[in-house]
N, C-alpha and C positions, 0 to 999 in steps of 0.2 A: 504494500500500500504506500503511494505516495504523495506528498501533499501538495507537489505541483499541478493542480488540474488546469489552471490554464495552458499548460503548452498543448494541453489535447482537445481542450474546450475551444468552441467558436469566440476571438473576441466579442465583446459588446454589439457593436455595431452591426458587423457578419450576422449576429441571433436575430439582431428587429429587423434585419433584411429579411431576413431566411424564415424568420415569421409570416410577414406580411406574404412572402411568395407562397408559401402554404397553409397559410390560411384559403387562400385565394382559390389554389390547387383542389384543395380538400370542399371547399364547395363548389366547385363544378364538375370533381366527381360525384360527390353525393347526388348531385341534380342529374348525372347521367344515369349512376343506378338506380334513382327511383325511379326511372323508365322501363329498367329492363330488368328486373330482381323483382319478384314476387314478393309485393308490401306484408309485412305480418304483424300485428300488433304482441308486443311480447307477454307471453302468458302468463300463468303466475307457475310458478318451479314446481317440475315434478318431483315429485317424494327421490331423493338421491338415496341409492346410487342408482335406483331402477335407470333412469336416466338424466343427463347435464341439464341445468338449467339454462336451455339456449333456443332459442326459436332456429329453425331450419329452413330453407326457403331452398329449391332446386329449381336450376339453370341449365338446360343440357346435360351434360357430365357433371356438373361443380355442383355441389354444398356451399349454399351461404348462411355460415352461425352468426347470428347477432347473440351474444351471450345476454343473461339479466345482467343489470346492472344493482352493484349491490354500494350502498350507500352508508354503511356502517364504518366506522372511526376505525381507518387500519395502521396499522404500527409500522415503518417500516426505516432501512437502515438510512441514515442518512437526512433524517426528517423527525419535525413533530415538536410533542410539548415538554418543555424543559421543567424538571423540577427542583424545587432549590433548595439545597440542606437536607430534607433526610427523607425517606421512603417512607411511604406506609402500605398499609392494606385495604384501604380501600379505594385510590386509584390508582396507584403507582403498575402494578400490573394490567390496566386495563385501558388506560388514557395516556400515561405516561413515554414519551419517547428516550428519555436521557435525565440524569441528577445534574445538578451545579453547586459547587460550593467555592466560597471563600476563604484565605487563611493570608494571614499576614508575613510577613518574611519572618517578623521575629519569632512566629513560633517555629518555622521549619530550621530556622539555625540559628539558635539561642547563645551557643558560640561561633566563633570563626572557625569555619572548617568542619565543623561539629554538628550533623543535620537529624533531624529529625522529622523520617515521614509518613510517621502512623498515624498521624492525621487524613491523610490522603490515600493513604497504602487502608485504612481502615474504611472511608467513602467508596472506594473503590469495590473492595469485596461487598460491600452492602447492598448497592444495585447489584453488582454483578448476581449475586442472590436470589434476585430479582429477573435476571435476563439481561440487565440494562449494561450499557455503558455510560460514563459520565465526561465533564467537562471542570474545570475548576480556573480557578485565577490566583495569583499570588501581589498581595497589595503591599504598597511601602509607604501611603498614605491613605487612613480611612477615619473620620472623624465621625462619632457615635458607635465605634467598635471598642468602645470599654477598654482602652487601652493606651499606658503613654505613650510606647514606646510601638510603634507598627513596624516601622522601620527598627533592628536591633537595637539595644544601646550597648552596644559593643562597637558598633559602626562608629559612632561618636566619639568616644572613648578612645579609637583612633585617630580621631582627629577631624573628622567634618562637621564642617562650623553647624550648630541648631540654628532652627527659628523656631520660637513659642507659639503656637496657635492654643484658643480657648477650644476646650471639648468637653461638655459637661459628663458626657459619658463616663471616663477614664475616671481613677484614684484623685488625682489629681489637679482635676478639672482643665488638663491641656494635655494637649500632645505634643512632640515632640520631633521636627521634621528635618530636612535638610536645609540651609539655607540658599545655598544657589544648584539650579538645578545641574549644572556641570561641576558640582562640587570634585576636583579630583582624587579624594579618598574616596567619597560617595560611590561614584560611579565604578571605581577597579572595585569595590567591594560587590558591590551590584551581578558588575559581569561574572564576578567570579560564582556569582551565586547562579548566574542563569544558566551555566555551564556544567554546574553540577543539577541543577534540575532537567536541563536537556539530555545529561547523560544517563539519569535518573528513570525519567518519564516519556524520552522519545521515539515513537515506535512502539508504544502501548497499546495490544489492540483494543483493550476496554478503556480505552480514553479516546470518545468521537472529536473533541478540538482542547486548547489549550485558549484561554481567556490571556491577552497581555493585558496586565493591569500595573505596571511598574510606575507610572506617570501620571499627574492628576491625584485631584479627590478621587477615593474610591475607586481609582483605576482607570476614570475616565474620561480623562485627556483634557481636564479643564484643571481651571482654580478656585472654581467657588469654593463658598465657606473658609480660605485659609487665609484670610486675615490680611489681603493685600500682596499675595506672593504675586508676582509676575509671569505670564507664561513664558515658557523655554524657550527660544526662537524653533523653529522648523528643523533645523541642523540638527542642535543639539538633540531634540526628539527623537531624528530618526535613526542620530549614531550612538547614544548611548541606552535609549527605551524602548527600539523595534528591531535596528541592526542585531543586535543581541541575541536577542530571540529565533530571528532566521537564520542565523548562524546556528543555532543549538538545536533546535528543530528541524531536522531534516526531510523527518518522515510525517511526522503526527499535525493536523490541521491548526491549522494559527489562525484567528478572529482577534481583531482590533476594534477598540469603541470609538468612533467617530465622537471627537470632543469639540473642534472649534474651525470654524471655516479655513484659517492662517495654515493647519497641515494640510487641508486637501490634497495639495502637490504629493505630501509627506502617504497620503493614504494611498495615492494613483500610484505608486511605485511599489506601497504594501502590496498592492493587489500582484503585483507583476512578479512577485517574489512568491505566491501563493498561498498570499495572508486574506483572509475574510475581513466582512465586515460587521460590527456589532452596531444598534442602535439603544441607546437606553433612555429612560425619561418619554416614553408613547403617552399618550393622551393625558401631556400637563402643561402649562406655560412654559416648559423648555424645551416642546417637542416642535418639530416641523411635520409632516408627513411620511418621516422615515426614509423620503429617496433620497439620500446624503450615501445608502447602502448600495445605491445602483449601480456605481461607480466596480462593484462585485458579481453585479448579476453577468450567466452566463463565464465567469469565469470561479467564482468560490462563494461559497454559502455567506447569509447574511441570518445574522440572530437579533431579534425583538426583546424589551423588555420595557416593563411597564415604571412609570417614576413612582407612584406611589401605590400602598394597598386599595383594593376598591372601595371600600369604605368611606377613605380621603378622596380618592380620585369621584366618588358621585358628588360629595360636600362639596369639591370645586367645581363639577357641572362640566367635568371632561369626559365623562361616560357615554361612550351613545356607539351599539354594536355597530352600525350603519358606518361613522369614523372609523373606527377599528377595521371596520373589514376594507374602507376605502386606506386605510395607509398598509394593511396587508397586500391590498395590491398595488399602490405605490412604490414601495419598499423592497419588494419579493424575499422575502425572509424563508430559510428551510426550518428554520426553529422560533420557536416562540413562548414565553413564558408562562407558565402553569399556575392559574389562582384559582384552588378550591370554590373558595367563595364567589368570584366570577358563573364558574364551572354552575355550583346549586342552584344560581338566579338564572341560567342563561343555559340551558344544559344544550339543547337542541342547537343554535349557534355557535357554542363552543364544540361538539362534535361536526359541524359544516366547518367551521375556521380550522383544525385539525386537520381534515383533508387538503383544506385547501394549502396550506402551510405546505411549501417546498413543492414538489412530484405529488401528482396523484394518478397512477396508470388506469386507463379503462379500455379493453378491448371494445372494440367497437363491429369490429364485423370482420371474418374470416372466409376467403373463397378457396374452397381444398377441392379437388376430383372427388368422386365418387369411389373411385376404385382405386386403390393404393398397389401397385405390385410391388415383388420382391425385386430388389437388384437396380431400381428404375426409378431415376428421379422426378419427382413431381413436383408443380407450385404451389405457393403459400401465398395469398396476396391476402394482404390485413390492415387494417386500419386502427390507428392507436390514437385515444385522444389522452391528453395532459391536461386534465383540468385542477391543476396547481398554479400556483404562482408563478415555481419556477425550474428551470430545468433538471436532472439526474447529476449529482457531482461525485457519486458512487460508483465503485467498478460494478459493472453487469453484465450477466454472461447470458445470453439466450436459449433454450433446449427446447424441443419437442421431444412425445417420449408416446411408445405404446405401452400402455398399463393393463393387465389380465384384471381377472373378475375380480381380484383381492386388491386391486388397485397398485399393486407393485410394478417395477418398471422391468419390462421384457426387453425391451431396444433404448436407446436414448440418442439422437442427436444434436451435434451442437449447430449453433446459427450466427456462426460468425460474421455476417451482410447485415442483420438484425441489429442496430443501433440505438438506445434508448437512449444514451445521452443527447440524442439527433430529437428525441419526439419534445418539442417546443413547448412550453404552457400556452394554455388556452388557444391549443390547437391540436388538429388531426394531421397523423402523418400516415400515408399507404408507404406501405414496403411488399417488394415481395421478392420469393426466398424459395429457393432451389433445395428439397430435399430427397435424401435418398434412404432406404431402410433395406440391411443388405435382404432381411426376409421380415416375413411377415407373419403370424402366428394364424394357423390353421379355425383356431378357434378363436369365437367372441371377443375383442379387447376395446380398449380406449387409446381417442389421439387424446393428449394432455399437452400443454406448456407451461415450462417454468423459467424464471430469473433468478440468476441466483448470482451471488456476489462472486462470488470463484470458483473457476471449473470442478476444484478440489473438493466441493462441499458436496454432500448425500443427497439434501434434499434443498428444496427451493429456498430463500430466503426472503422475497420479496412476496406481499400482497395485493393482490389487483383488487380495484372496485365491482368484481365481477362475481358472482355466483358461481359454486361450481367446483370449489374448492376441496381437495380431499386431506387427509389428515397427514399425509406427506406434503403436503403443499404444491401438488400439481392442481391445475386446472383443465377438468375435462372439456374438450373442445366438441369430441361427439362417439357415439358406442360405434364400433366397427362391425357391422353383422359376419357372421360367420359364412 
């Protein structure tokens, strides 16, 4: 896994072309099929596994499956709702896409050289328990985190000059920060810290990205609440609080918080490097509509989060699902943040904004022969709509497969022409795809298809919006008679 996906992704620009052309595409074939494909309205699913829930329609020699479409909150890798701080039992396995948490430099290296990461190493197993992977951040400045020292006081003790900020939180009632942001003890302590956490955590596969939160209040990327500090220039940011990081990160996905308009230059070069974009502060007077993220779309994921709890956020009269859904697609975010309490007031919206969050795959129609032989390649012409925000930034591997009566896989082929990071949001893409099955089973079986993140893996890993599903995670496409 690697966390350059722009070198294989379409830039920015190439996407909204390549949109507009197939959008275009996609409805004047549909307008051509509805002339010549026998209209069906889809039924409602027969009892599985008697038979797929798919309408049938026959042309000549071809099957055309319009599968149901199935509208239920699916889980899938690389997408969904982030949750923050600690799991539990009652959504965490059924809404939840990923954890996030917090932690301050000073608790991971309390001394120099000296780390401690069973804070993390402990988050970690906790979803994983779960099924989940997580995300996390490491702060050097957070004011309201109970504590004087975020940054070490060891750091200091070295020799980089403090600045006192008020923090009623803390012992204290202040915290304790750097004074200038290129402080030069500061920073060789910094890097050395980020070196050992890239050596640490990079290429985790249960860690889906990595939060930079080294800069800024809270990590992100401003100066509010500190009492008059100055922002960094642009340089400074990107050589001692981002260079860092993609240096140490090679593998594992990097998201940056978009803080103040002076880095933009500073984030257009993140992105080129293979760094994401984070948006925090959604629906309060420090938010914009979230496209500050776009600047990501089509090359690396963008993560949402809300500025306050919903509680606060109604008192100020920033609530309103209608907003939300227009800066989710503003923004195109693959991730976005999990509030319970949103969730109980809003449950039916919040399972719609889940799918829509990042990818969401829906077969749309499949035109296969009638008669499969052995040894003899036949087509696959199919139509895939993306009704997410935004494109696949996952590796995915295509298969067709014949499954006997117990639903196990007799043959499997792969479909390497089959492109998923190509199917565009809020659009249809036809592919069609040359397969071959060296034989074919005498008796009864099923055509299926699945995605699956690497060829390596048993069974499918990705979920369609589709009905039809078996408990391997194939998708039956239609029963083959004997």
């Amino acid at each position: 896994m690697k966390r350059r996906h722009c070198r294989n992704n379409p830039a920015g620009k190439e996407l909204r072309q390549r949109f507009l052309r197939v959008s275009i595409l996609g409805a004047l074939c549909c307008g051509l099929l509805a002339n010549t494909l026998i209209a069906a309205e889809h039924p409602a699913p027969p009892p599985y596994p008697g038979a797929p829930p798919v309408a049938i329609a026959a042309v000549d020699d071809t099957r055309v499956i319009r599968p149901v479409r199935d509208d239920a909150l699916l889980l899938n890798p690389g997408k969904g709702y982030v949750q923050y701080y600690g799991a539990d039992d009652t959504y965490t396995d059924k809404y939840i896409g990923i954890g996030h948490t917090r932690v301050s430099w000073a608790k991971l290296e309390p001394r120099e050289g000296h780390y401690d990461w069973s804070e993390i190493d402990n988050f970690i197993k906790y979803f994983k328990a779960h099924g989940k992977k997580i995300s996390f951040g490491i702060m050097s400045i957070s004011t309201g985190y109970c504590q004087e020292y975020v940054t070490p006081k060891w750091v200091f003790d070295a020799g980089t000059k403090p600045f006192v900020i008020p923090d009623d939180s803390s012992p204290t009632k202040t915290q304790v920060i750097a004074k200038q942001w290129d402080d030069p003890v500061f920073v060789v302590k910094l890097g050395n810290f980020v070196k050992a956490l890239g050596k640490r955590y990079d290429g985790n596969p249960d860690i889906a990205f990595f939060d930079v939160r080294s800069y800024g209040n809270w990590g992100e990327g401003h100066v509010g609440f500190l009492n008059g500090m100055e922002l960094a220039s642009p340089e400074i940011y990107k050589k001692y609080y981002l260079q860092p990081y993609v240096d140490a990160f090679k593998t594992t996905q990097l998201i940056v918080t978009w803080g103040c308009d002076i880095y933009n230059p500073v984030y257009d070069w993140a992105v080129t490097q293979g760094v994401g974009m984070r948006r925090d502060g959604i629906l309060s007077e420090y938010s914009k509509d979230g496209s500050e993220c776009l600047r990501a779309f089509g090359h690396e994921p963008a993560v949402f989060e809300y500025c306050d709890g919903y509680e606060t956020t109604k008192k100020k009269g920033y609530w309103s699902t209608d907003l939300l859904m227009k800066y989710v697609q503003a923004g195109k975010p693959s991730y976005m943040q999990w509030d319970p309490k949103i969730f109980e007031e809003n449950r039916e919206f919040c399972l719609k904004l889940g799918n829509k969050v990042g990818y969401h795959f829906i077969l749309e129609q499949a035109a296969i022969p009638k008669i499969i032989q052995p040894g003899k390649p036949f087509p696959i012409t199919w139509q895939w709509l993306n009704d997410g925000v935004a494109p696949l930034y996952e590796p995915c591997q295509v298969a067709i497969a014949l499954l006997d009566d117990k639903d196990q896989v007799v043959q499997q082929q792969w479909l390497p022409a089959s492109q998923p990071a190509k199917w565009l949001p809020d659009a249809t893409t036809t592919e069609t795809l040359s397969v071959t099955f060296p034989t074919v089973p005498a008796e009864t079986c099923k055509l299926a298809l699945g995605l699956f993140l690497d060829r390596a893996d048993t069974a499918p890993d990705y979920r369609l919006g589709i009905q039809g599903r078996t408990a391997q995670g194939w998708y039956i496409l239609y029963t083959i008679p004997k």
